[in-house]
N, C-alpha and C positions, 0 to 999 in steps of 0.2 A: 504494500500500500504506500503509494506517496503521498508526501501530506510536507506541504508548504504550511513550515509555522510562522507564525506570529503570537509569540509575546505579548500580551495587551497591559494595558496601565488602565485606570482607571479615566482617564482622557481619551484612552481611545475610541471607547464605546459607551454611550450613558444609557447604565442600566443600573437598579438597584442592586446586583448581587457587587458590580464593580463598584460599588461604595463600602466596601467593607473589609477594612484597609489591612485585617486581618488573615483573612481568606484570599488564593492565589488563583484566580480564574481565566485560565491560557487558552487562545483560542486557535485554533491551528485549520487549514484548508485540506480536506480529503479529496483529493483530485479522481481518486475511485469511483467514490458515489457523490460527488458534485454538493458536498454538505461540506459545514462548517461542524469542526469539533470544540467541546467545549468542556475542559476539565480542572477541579478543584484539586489540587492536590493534599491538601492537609483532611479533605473528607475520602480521598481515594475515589469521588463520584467525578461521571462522564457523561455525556448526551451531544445531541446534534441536532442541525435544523438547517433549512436552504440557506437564511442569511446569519449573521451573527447574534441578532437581539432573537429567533426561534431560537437558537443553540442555547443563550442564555438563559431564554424563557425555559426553556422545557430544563434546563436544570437548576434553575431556581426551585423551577417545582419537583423535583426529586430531592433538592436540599430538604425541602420539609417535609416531604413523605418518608426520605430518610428519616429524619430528626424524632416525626411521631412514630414509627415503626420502633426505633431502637426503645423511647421512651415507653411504648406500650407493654414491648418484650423486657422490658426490664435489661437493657443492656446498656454498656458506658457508651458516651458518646466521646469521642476525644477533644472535647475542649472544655473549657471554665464554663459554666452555668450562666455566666455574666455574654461571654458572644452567644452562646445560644439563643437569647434571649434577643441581641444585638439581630442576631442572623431573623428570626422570627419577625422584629417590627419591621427591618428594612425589605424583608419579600413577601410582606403580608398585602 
């Protein structure tokens, strides 16, 4: 698979989940399947979508289907209580 990355900053794309200065949101081109990939690394979560804000969108909302699943199950999350909450109001 090729895949033309780009590194994003928070400048390059204004989306809620790139306001959280915490969280690393990389966006990289899948020249395969003609999608933009879009991965957190500190959650180990991934998604995609035709432009960049679907890539973002659709992982935004896995950030918190992640976050309630783990909470449901009774499992850690790997960060402070304090961005959870941070991650929560900024993709609500």
């Amino acid at each position: 698979m090729k895949r033309r990355s780009s590194k994003r900053s928070s400048a390059a794309v204004a989306h809620p989940l790139t306001s959280l200065d915490f969280l690393t949101a990389e966006l990289s081109w899948d020249e395969d399947t003609g999608n933009w990939v879009s991965f957190v690394r500190e959650l180990d979560l991934s998604d995609f979508g035709k432009t960049q804000e679907q890539a973002l969108d659709r992982t935004a909302a896995m950030i918190l289907t992640y976050l309630n699943a783990m909470e449901q199950e009774g499992f850690p999350i790997p960060l402070p209580a304090e961005r959870i909450q941070q991650i929560r109001t900024a993709l609500a």
